[in-house]
matplotlib code that plots the C-alpha trace (Angstrom):
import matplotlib.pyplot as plt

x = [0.0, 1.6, 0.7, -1.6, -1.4, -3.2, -4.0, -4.8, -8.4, -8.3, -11.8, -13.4, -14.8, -11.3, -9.7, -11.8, -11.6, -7.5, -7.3, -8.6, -8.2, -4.5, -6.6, -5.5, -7.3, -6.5, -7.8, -6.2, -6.2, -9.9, -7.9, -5.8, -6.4, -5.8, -2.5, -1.1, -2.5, -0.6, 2.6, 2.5, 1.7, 4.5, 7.0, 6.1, 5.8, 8.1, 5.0, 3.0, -0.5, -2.6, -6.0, -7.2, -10.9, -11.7, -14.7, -15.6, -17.7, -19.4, -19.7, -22.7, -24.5, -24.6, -27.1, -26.3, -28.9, -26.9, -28.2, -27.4, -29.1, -28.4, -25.3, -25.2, -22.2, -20.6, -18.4, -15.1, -15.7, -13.1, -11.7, -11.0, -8.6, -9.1, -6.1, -5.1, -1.8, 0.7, -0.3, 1.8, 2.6, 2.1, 2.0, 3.9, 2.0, -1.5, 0.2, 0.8, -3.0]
y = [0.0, 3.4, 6.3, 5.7, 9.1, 11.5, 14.8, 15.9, 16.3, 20.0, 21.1, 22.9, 19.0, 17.8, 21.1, 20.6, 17.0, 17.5, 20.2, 18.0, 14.6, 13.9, 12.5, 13.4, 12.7, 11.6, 11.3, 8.1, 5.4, 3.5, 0.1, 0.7, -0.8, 0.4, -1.5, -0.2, 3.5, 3.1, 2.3, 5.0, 7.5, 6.1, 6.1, 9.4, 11.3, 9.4, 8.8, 5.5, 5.6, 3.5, 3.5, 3.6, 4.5, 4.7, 5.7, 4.6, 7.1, 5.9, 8.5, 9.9, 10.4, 13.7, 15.2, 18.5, 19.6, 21.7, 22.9, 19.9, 17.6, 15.6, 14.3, 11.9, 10.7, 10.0, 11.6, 9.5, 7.7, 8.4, 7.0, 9.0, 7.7, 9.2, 8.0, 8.7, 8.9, 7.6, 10.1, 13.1, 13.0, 15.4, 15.9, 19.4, 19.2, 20.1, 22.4, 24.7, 25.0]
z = [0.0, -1.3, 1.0, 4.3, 5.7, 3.8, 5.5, 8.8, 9.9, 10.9, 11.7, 15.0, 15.9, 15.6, 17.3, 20.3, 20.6, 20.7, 22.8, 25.8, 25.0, 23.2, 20.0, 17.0, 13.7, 9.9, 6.7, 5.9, 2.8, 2.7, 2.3, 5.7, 8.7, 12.3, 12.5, 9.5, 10.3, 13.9, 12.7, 10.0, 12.7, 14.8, 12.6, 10.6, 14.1, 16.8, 19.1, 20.9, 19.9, 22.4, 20.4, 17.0, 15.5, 12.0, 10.6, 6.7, 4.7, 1.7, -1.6, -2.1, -5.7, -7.1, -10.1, -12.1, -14.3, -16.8, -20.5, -22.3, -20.2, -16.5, -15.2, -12.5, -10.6, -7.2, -4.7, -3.4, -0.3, 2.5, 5.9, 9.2, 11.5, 15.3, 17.2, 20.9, 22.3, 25.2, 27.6, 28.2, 23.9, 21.5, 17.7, 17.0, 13.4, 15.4, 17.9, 15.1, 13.6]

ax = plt.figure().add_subplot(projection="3d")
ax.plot(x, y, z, "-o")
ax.set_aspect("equal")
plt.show()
């Protein structure tokens, strides 16, 4: 599997969730699982991560009614990755945002 890691999750849901709690989240590769999305957080950032969530979100189909007619199609579906940390850890990426 090429790339696992794909972009932080940086919304006010995530922000508030981090702030407290040491959990950081991910937008990660839909064919990862939470083994493979540990050790590519542990070895990208030098931490332990304790717990991994994922969440799976299927695409959704999409209509645009334009001049010549209707197009249909569907979104990409995406998976979150909300992982916690050894206590006391951080992740400087997050402290920056």
């Amino acid at each position: 599997m090429h790339q696992i890691l794909i972009s932080p999750l940086v919304t006010e849901k995530m922000t508030n969730i981090t702030a407290d709690n040491g959990k950081y989240g991910f937008l990660v590769n839909p064919k990862a699982n939470k083994i493979q999305i540990a050790k590519a957080i542990e070895a990208k950032f030098n931490v332990h991560v304790t717990d991994v969530k994922t969440i799976t979100h299927a695409g959704k189909m999409k209509t645009q009614f334009r001049k010549s007619g209707r197009f249909t199609g569907k979104t990409a579906k995406y998976k979150k990755a909300i992982i916690t940390l050894k206590e006391g850890e951080k992740i400087e990426l997050f402290e920056a945002v």
